[in-house]
MIVEX-914648 format. One record per atom (N, C-alpha, C): x, z, y. Coordinates in steps of 0.02 Angstrom, whole numbers, plus 50000, padded with zeros to 5 digits. Layout:
# residues N
XZY;...
//
This chain:
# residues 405
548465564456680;548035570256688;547875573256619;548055578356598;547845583056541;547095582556519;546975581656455;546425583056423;545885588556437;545245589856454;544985596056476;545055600356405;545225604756409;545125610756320;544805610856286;544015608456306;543595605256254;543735601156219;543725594356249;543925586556229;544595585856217;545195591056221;545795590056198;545785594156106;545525600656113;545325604556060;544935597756000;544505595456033;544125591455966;544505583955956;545025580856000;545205576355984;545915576955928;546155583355939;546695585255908;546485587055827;545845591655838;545675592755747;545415585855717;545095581555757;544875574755733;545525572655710;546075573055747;546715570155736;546965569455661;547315576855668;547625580555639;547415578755555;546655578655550;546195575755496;546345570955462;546405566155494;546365556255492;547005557255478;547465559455498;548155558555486;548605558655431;548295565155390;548485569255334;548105562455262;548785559455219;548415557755159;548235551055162;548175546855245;547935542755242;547195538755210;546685544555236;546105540955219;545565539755301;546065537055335;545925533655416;545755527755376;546115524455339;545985516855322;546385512155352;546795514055402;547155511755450;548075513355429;548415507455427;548875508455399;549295502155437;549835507355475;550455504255488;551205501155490;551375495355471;552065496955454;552495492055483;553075492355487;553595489055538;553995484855506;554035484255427;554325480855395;553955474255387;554715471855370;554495463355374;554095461255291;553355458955321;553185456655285;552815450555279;552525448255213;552475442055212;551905436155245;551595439855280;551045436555331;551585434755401;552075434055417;552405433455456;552465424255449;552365422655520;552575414755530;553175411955488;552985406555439;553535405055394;554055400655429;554035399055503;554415395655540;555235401955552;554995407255555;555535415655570;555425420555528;555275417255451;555325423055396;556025424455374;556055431055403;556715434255372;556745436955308;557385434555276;557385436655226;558055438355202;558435439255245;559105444455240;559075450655294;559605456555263;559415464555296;559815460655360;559615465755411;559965464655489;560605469355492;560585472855434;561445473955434;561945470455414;561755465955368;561945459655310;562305454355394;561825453955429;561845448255474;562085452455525;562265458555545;562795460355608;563185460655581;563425462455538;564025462355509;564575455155503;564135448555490;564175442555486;564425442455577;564105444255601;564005439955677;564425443855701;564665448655706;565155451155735;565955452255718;566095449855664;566595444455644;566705440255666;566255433855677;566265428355720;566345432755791;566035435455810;566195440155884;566685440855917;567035444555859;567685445855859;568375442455882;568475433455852;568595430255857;568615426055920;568065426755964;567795425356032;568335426556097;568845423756097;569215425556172;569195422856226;568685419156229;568335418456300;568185422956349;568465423756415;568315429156467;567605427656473;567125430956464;566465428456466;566215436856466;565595438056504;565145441856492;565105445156410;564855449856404;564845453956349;564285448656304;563595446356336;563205444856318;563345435256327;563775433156382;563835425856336;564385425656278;564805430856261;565125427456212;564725427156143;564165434056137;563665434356101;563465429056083;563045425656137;562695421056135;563245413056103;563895411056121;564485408756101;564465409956026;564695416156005;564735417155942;564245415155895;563465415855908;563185413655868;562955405755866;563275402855900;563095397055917;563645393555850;564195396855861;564785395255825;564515398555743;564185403155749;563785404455654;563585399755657;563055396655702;562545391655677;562815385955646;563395384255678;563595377855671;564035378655622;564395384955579;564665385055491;563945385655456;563605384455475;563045383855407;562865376355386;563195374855324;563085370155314;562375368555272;561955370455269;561315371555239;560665373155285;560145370055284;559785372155328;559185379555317;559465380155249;559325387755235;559665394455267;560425394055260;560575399255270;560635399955347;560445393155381;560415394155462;559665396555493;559095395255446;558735395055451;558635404455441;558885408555400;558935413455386;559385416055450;559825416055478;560245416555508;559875419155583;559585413155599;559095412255667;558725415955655;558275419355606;557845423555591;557765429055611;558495430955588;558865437955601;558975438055700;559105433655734;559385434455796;558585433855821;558255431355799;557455431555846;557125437755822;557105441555777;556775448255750;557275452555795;557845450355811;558045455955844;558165457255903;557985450855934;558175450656014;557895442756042;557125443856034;556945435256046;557125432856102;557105436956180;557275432856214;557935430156250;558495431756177;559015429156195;559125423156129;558595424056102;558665418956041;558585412156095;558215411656152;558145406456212;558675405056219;559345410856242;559805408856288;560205404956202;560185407156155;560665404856103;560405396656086;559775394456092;559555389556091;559745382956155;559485386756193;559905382156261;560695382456239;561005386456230;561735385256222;561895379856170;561465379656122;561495376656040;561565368956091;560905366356126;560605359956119;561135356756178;561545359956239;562065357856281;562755359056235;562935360756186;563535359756141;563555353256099;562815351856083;562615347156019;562575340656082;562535342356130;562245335456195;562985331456208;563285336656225;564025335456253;564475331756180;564505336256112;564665331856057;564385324356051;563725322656054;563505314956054;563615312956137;564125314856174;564245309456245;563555308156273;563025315556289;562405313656299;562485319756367;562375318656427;562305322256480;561725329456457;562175335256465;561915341856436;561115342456490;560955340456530;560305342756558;559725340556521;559885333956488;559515330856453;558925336556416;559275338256366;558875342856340;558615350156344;558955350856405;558635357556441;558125353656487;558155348756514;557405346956558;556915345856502;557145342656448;556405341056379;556245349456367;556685353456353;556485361456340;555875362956382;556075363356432;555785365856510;554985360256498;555045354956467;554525350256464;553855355056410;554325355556347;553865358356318;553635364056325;553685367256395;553545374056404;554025379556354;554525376856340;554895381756298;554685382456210;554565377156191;554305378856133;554765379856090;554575385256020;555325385255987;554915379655930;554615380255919;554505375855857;554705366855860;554565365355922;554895356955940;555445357656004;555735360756011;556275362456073;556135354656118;556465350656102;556405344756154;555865337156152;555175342656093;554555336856112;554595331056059;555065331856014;555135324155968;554575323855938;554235315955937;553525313455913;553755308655882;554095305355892;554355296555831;554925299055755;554085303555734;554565303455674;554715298155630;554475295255625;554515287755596;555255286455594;555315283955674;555875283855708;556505286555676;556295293455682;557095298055664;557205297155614;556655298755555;556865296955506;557125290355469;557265285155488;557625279455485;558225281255522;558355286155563;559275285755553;559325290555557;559125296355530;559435300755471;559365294655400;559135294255394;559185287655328;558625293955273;558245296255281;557675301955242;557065302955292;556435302155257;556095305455263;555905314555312;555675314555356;555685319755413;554985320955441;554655325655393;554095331055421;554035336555481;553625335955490;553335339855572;553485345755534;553475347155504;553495354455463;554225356255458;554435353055441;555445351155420;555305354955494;555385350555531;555665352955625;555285360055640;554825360755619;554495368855650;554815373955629;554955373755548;555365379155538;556235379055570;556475374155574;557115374955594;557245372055663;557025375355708;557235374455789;557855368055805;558475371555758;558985370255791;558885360855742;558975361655677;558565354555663;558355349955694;557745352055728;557365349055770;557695346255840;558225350555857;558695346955917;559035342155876;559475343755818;559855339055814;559695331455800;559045330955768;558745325255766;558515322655836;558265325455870;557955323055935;558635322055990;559105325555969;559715322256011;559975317055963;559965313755915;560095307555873;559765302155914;559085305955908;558605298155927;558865298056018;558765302956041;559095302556126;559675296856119;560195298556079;560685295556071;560585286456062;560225285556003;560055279956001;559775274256045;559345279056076;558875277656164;559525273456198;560015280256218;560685277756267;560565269356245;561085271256183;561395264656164;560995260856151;560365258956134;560025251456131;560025250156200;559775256356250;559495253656318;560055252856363;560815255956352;561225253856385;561075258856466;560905264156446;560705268656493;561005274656471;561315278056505;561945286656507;561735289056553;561405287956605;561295295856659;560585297756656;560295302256678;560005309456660;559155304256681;559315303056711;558425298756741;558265291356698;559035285556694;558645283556639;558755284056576;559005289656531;558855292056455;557935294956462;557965298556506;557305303056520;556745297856527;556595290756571;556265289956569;556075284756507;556585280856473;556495278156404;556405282056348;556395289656337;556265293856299;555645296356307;555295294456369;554685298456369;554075292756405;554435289056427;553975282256433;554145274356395;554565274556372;554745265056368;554425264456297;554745259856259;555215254456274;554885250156329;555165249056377;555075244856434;554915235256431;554585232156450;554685224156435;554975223856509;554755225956574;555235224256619;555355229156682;556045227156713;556365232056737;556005234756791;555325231456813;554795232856870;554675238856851;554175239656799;553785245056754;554245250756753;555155249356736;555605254956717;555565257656761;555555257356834;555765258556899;555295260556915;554625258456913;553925263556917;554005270056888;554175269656819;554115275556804;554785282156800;555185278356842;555795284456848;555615287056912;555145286856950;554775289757001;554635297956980;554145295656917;553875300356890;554305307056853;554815303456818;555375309656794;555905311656857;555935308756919;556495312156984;555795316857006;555275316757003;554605321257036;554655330156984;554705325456912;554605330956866;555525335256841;555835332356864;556615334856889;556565339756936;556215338457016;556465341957063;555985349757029;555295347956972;555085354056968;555395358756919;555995355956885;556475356756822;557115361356879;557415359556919;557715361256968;557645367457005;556995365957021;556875372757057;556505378957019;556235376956963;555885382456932;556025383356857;556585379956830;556775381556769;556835389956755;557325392056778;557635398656780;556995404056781;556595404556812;556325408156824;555565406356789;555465402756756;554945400056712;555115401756637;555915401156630;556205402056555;556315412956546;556355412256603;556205422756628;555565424356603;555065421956613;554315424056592;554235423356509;554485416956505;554485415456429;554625418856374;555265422456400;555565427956357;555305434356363;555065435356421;554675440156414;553915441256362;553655434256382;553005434156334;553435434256244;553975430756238;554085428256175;554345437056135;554405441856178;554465447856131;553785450256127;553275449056173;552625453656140;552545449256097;552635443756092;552275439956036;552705440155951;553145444055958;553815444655908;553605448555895;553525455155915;553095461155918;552525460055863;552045457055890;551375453855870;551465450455783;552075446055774;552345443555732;552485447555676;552815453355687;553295457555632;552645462155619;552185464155651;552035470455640;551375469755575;551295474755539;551015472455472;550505477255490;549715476555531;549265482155533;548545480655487;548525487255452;547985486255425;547345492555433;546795490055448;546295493055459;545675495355412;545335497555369;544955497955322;544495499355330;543925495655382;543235497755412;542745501055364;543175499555295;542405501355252;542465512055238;542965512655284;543185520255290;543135522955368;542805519455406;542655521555464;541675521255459;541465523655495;540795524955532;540505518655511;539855516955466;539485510755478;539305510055554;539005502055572;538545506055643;538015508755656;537455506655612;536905512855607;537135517155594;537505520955587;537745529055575;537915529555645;538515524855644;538725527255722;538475527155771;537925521655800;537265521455841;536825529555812;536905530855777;536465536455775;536605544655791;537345544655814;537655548955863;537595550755925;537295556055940;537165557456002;538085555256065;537685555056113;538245551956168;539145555856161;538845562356150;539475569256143;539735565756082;539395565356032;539645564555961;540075557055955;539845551155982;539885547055998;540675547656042;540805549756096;541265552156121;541805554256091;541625560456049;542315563055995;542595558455960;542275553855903;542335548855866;542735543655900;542715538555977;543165536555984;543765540756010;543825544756031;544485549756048;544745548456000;544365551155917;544645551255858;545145544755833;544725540855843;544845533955832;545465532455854;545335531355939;545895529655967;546665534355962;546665540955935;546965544955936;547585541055894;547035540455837;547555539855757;547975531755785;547585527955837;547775520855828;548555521355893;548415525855945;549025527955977;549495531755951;549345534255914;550015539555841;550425533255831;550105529255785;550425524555753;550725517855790;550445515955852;550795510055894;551355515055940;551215522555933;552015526055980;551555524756053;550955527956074;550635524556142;550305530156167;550375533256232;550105538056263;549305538356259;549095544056230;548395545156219;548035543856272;548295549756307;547975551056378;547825542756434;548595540156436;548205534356477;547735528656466;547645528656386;547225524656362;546495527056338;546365533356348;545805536456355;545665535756438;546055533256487;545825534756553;545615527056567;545845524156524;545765515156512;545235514656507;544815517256425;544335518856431;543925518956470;543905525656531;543525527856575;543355525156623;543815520356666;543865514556695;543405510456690;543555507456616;543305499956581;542565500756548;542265508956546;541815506856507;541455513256493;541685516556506;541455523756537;541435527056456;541685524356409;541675527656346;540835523556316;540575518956347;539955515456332;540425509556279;540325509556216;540455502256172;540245496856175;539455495656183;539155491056227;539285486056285;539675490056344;539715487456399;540115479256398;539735476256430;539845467756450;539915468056511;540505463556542;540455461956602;540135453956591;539595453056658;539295448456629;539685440056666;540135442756741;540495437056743;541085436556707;541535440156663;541955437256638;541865436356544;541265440456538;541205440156482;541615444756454;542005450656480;542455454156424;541925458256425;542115462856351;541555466356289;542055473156279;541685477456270;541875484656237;542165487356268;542305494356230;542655502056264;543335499356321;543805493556282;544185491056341;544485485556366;543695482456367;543695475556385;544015469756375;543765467756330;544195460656308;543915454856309;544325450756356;544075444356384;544055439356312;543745434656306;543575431056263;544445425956271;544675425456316;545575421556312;546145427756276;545975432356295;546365438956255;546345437256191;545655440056170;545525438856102;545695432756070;545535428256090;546085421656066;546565421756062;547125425156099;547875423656115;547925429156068;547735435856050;548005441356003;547865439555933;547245432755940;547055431755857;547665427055814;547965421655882;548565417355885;549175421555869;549215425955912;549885429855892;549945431455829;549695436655799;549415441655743;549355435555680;549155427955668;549195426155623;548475426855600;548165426455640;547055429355618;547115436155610;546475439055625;546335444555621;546065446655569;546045441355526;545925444455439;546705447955409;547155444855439;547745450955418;547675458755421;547355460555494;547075465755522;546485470355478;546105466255479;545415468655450;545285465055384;545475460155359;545425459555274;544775456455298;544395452855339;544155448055341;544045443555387;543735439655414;543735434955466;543245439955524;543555440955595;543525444355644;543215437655688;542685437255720;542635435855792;542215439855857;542355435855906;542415440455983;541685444555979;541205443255939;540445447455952;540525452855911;541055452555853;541365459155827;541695466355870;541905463855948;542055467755976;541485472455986;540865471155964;540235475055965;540475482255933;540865481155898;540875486655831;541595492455871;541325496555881;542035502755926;542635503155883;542545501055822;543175502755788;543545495755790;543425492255783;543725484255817;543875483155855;543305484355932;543645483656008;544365488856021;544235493955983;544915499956006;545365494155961;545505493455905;545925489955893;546275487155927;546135481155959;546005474655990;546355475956068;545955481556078;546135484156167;546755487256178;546935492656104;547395495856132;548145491556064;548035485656035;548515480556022;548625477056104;548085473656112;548295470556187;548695473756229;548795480256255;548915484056296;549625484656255;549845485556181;550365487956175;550925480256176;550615476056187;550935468156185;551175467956260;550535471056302;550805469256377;551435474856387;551425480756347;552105483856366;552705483556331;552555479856258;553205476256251;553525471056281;553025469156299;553285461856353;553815465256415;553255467456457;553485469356514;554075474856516;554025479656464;554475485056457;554545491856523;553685491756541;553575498656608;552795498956591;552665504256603;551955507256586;551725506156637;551705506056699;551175503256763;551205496956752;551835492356733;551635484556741;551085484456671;551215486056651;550675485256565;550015487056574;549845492256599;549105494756627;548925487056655;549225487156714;549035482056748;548865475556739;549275471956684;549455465656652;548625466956591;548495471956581;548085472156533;547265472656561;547265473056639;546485471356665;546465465556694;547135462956724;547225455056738;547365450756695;547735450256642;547935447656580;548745446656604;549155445656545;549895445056548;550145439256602;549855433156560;549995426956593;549905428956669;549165430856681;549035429456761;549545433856787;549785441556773;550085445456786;550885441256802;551265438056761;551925433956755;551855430456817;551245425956820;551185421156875;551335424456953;551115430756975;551275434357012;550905434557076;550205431057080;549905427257141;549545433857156;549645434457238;549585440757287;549015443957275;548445439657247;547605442457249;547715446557164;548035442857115;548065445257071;548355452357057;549015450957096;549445458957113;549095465457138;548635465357195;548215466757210;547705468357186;547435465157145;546835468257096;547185473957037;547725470957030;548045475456964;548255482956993;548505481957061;548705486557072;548065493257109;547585490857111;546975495057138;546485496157052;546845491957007;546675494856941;546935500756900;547905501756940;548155504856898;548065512356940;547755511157004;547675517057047;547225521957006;546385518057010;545895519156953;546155522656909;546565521056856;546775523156767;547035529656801;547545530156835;547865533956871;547635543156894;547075542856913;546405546256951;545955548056920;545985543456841;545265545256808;545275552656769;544635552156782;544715559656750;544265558456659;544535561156607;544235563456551;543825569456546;543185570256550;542835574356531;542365576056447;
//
């Protein structure tokens, strides 16, 4: 719905203002920089590295899908790097550019490396699926002690976070080792001496392979479509990762000034606000002013008092956690330490509300699922449960209908 000519007229010269020269305080940029998780700091150009990878590409004559030989080929980079730098660089480049196939290149990595050690390939796609998909420990290894006595070196939790694929190859060593002391090769008992033993007797073993055929059948039936969500969340959060925003409150409105704005005046100022902050994330004015209207009637104040979300567009106290997680703290953001009673302040909550909102539509990649995902939250939204669908969808009616006056 169009702006009324009033409130479109004053949000545009507010605009137009803030824009010119950069003295908004607010400053965006897309390049990789160095607040970025040192586990996926890139530090070669992504032309440097297509160029690399599609050579190897090239080479690929496997009848295969466009996108598994992709996934093939770089599996086959990974494995000429003899350094855990330049793989480590390598992987960098394929997750900045396409995280949720950096999944499928990972699963491919850890069933190539399974099958080389004579280790049944499910193995380490059920530990994946264990850790909820994590990239930083792919298949859960905790006995570092352990590993490191046959690698024959020393092996930090830190070593394995930055290098994913690392982290398999050691944890398929020690898998390996498991086999052969325990004299066990199929899929239930490697699994259950890897995650319960060492055993004193075969009573106890047999108790607990109960427990991994229970947590199998839920590996079975809901892998696929659990590792689908994942990738979806793992680009807003890539998103979240790369993006370098900076805000300079000490160039916006104190709040006694801004409390001292009549309601109209008060009004222009976030238009203003939010204007300059949708320029720069690439995000429709209009529906996030109707977000607004919805969530809070253009009141900064407003609390919901059962869920506890705060401000112009409501942010649940688990939001704000999960965007402070993504982002690396919100002192990157604001140049100092941010918490949730800060959403008090309109130039923070807009931040905050319309970052959240632009995470749920990188994720999702559709502007009704994103509205939606952003009054229910992402997660609950992925999960897909009927009451939840339902609420989102009598939310996005609302945004839909609202009118800006």
């Amino acid at each position: 719905m169009p702006l009324k000519p009033r409130t479109r007229k004053l949000a545009t010269v507010a605009l137009v203002g803030t824009l010119i020269g950069g003295a908004s305080g607010l400053v965006v940029k897309s390049a990789i920089n160095a607040h970025r998780p040192k586990e996926f700091h890139a530090i070669v150009s992504p032309e440097e590295q297509k160029k690399e990878l599609f050579k190897v590409l090239e080479k690929t004559k496997d009848k295969f899908s466009a996108a598994d030989s992709y996934v093939k080929a770089a599996v086959r980079k990974i494995y000429d790097y003899k350094d855990s730098f330049g793989r480590k660089r390598f992987a960098s480049w394929i997750y900045n550019n396409n995280p949720g196939q950096f999944y499928d290149i990972l699963e491919h990595y850890m069933q190539v490396k399974a099958r080389e050690l004579g280790l049944d390939p499910e193995i380490p796609k059920y530990l994946f699926f264990r850790t909820a998909f994590n990239l930083e420990n792919p298949i859960g290894v905790s006995d570092l002690n352990t590993i490191s006595r046959i690698v024959g070196r020393t092996i930090t939790r830190e070593e394995l976070s930055q290098d994913p694929f690392l982290a398999i190859d050691f944890g398929l060593q020690y898998l390996k080792r498991i086999s052969e002391n325990t004299k066990r090769s199929d899929l239930v008992g490697v699994l259950t001496e890897f995650l319960y033993g060492p055993f004193r007797t075969n009573k106890a073993f047999q108790k607990k392979t109960k427990d991994v055929r229970d947590l199998l059948t839920d590996y079975n039936t809901n892998y696929s479509s659990k590792l689908d969500k994942q990738k979806v969340r793992e680009s807003g959060r890539a998103y979240l990762k790369t993006l370098d925003l900076f805000v300079d409150l000490s160039k916006q409105l104190d709040m006694p000034t801004f409390e001292r704005l009549s309601p109209d005046e008060r009004k222009v100022e976030i238009i203003r606000f939010t204007s300059l902050i949708c320029e720069r994330l690439n995000l429709d004015l209009q529906t996030v002013l109707r977000m607004i209207v919805v969530e809070s009637h253009f009141n900064h104040t407003n609390q919901n008092l059962r869920t506890k979300a705060l401000g112009l567009l409501q942010i649940e106290p688990i939001n704000f956690n999960e965007l402070n997680k993504r982002v690396g703290g919100f002192e990157r953001i604001f140049g100092r330490v941010i918490s949730f009673e800060d959403l008090r302040n309109p130039y923070v909550d807009l931040v905050m509300g319309v970052l959240y909102f632009k995470y749920c539509l990188i994720s999702l990649q559709d502007l009704d699922a994103a509205i939606q995902a952003h009054n229910v939250g992402l997660d609950a939204y992925l999960l897909g449960k009927p009451e939840t669908m339902a609420a989102g969808q009598r939310y996005l009616m609302k945004v839909k209908t609202a009118t800006i006056e």
